[in-house]
C-alpha positions in Angstrom: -8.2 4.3 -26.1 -12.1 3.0 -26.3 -14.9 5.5 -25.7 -17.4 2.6 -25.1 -18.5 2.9 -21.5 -18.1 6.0 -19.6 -19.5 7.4 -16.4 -19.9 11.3 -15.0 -19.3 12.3 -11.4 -20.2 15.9 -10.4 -19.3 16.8 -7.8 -21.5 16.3 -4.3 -24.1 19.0 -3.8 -22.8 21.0 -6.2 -25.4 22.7 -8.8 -23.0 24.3 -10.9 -21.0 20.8 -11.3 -24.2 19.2 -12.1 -25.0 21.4 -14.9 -21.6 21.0 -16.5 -22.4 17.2 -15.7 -25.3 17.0 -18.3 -23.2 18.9 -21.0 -20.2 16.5 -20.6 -22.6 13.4 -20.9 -24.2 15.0 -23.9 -20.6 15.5 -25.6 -20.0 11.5 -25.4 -23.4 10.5 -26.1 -22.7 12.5 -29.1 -19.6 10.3 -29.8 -21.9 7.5 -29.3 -20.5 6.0 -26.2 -22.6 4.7 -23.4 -23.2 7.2 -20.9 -24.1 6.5 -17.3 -24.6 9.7 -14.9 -25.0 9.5 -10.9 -28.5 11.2 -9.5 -30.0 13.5 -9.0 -28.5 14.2 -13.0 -30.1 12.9 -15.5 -29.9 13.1 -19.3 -32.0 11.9 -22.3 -30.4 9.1 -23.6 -28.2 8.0 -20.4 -28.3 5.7 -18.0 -28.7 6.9 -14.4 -27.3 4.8 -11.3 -28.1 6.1 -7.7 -24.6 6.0 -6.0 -21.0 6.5 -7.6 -19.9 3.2 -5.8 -22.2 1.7 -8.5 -19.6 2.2 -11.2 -17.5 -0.2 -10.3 -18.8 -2.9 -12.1 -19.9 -0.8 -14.8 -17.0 -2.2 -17.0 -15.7 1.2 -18.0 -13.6 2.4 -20.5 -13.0 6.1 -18.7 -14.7 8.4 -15.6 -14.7 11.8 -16.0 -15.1 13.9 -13.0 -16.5 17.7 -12.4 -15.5 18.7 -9.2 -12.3 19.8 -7.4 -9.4 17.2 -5.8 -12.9 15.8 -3.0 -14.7 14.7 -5.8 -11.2 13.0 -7.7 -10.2 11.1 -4.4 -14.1 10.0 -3.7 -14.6 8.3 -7.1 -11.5 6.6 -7.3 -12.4 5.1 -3.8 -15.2 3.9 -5.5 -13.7 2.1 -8.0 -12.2 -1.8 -8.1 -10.1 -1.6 -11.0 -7.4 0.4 -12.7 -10.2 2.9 -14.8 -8.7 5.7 -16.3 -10.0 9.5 -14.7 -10.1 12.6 -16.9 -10.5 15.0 -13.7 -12.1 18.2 -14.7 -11.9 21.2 -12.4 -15.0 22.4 -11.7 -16.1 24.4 -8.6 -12.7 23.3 -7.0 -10.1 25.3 -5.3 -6.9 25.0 -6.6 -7.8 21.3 -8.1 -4.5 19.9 -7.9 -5.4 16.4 -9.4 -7.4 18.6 -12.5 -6.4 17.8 -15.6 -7.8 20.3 -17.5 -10.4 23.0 -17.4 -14.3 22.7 -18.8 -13.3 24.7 -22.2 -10.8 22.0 -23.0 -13.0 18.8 -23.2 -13.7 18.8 -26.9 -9.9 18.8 -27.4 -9.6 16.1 -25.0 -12.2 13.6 -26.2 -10.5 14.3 -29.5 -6.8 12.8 -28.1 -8.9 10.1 -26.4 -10.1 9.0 -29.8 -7.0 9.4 -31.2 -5.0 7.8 -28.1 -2.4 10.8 -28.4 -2.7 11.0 -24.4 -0.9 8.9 -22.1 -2.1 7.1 -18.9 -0.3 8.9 -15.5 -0.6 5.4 -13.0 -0.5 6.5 -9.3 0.5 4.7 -6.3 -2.1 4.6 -3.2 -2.1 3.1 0.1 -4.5 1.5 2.2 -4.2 1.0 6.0 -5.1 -2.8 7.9 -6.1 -3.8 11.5 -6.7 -7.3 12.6 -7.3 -8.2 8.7 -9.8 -5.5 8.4 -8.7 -3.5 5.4 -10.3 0.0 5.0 -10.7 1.7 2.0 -7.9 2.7 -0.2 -6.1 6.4 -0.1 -4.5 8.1 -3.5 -3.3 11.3 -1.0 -2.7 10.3 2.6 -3.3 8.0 5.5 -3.5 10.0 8.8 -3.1 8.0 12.0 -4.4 10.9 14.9 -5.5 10.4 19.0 -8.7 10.6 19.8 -8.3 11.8 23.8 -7.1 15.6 22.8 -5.8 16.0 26.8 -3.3 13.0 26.5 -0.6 13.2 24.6 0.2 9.5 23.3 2.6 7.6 22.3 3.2 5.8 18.3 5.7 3.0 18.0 6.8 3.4 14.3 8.1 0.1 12.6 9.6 0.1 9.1 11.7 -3.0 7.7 13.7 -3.6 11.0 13.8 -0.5 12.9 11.7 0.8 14.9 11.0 4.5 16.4 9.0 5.4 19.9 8.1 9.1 21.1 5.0 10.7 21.9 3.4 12.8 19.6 -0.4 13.8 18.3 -0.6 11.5 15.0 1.3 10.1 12.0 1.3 10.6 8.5 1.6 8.3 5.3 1.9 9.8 2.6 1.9 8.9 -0.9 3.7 11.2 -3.8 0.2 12.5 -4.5 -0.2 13.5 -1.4 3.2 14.9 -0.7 1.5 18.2 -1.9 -1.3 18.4 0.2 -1.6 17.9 4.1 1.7 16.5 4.3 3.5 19.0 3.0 1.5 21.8 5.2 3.3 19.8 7.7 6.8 20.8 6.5 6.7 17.3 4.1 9.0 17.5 1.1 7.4 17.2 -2.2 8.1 14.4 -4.4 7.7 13.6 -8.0 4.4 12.0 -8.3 6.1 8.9 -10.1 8.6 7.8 -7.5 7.5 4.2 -5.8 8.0 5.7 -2.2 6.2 7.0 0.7 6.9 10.3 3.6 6.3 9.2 6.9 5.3 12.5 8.9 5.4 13.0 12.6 2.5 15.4 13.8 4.0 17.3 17.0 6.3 15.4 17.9 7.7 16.0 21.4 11.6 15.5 20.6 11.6 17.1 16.4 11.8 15.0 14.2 11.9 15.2 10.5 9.7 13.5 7.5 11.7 10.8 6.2 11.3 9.3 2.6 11.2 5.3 2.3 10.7 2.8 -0.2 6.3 1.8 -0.6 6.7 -1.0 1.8 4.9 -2.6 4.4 5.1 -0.1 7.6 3.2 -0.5 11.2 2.2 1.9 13.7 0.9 1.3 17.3 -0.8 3.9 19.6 -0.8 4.0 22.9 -4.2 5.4 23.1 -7.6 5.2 21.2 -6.9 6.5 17.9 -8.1 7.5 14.4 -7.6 6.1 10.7 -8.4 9.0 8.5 -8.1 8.5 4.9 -8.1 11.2 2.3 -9.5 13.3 5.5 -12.9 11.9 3.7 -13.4 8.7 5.6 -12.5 8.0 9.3 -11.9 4.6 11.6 -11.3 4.2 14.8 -8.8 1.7 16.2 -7.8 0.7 20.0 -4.6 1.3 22.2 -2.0 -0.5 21.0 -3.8 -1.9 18.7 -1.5 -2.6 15.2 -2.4 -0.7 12.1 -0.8 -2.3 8.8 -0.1 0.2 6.0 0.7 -0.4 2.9 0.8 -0.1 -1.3 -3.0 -0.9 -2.7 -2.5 -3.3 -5.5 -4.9 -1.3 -7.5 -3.4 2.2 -9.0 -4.9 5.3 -9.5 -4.5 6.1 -13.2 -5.3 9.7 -14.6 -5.6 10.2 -18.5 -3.1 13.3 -19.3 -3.0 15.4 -22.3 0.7 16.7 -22.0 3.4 15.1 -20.0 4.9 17.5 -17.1 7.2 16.4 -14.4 5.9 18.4 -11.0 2.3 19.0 -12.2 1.4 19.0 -9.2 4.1 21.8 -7.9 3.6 23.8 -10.3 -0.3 23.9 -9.4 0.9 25.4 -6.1 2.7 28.4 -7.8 6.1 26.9 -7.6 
């Protein structure tokens, strides 16, 4: 795998992530690869750019981020092609999408070189309405009323069935994802490689379950003014009864991995 091009995202507002951003950057400067960094950091022999949606035409070989799963899920918004990430867990919680820890990145820019890692493609989802497409989610699309005093109704369609009851909101979620807000929602947990998606009802009136389903097209309609929340990072709004279009993102999200593991993302949790 080429070390030509390769950007650093800390993560937002974070000092600490910053600092470990300008050792990072010095590591592959020191493997003579072009370096850009996103402001405020700044090293000697980088290039800076403002915003980490400018990376996307950057043409590069590999991101590495410094952060927890927020900063993960922002840049790979942010970028318009299938880019490797080498997530680094940095000032995170938990950081389930981490790869690895700050005192293992000599030993992975030494399997990069040596292409003894393997590239870990994930599937993402992005949500439509009237041709509109928003931006592209790696964990979750949550579909939510906006009137808290109402409960509304969702019409659910997938292939040819269709399911009606009132309840607060709907989630998509993608294998990634089926660790995180989904499964605080009783959502099962999947392995992250499986070409499916959950579909969650939030509080439904009449229970019903999560149900697994192959990652095509599926459509929900609100009966009230409602919410498109992807990654719980970025936020639409959409009109009663008003179709939203949901489905796979052609573009994968593709994480460089030292080790294989099946359930990394489980076992994260303390499973």
């Amino acid at each position: 795998m080429k070390l030509n091009r390769v950007a650093i995202v800390s993560k937002f507002g974070s000092e600490e992530s910053e600092n470990v951003a300008k050792k990072v950057a010095k590591k592959f400067l020191a493997n003579r690869a072009e370096v850009f960094t996103i402001a405020p950091v700044f090293v000697e022999g980088a290039k800076k750019i403002d915003t980490v949606d400018e990376i996307s035409d950057k043409k590069l070989d590999l991101v590495v981020t410094l952060g927890g799963d927020g900063t993960t899920l922002r840049t790979f918004r942010s970028l318009t092609s299938e880019v490797p990430l080498l997530t680094i867990n940095v000032g995170g919680n938990r950081g389930i999408l981490s790869e690895i820890t700050l005192d293992k990145i000599d030993v992975a820019i030494n399997d990069i070189r040596s292409n003894k890692v393997w590239l870990d493609k994930r599937t993402r989802v992005v949500a439509s309405v009237g041709g509109q497409e928003f931006p592209p989610a790696l964990n979750e699309i949550y579909i939510n009323r906006q009137n808290l005093t109402k409960t509304a109704e969702f019409e659910i369609k997938f292939q040819n069935d269709v399911v009606k009851q009132k309840m607060d909101g709907v989630m998509i979620s993608t294998p990634s994802g089926s660790t995180g807000h989904s499964f605080s929602l009783g959502g099962p947990i999947l392995h992250e490689s499986l070409d499916v998606l959950i579909i969650t009802p939030v509080a439904p009136v009449r229970r019903l379950p999560s149900i697994v389903v192959p990652d095509e097209k599926i459509q929900v309609i609100c009966s009230h003014d409602c919410n498109i929340v992807m990654d719980a990072q970025v936020i639409k709004a959409c009109d009663f009864e008003e179709p939203i279009v949901i489905k796979k993102h052609k573009i994968q999200a593709v994480f460089v991995r030292l080790k294989r593991q099946g359930l990394r993302q489980m076992s994260k949790l303390g499973f």
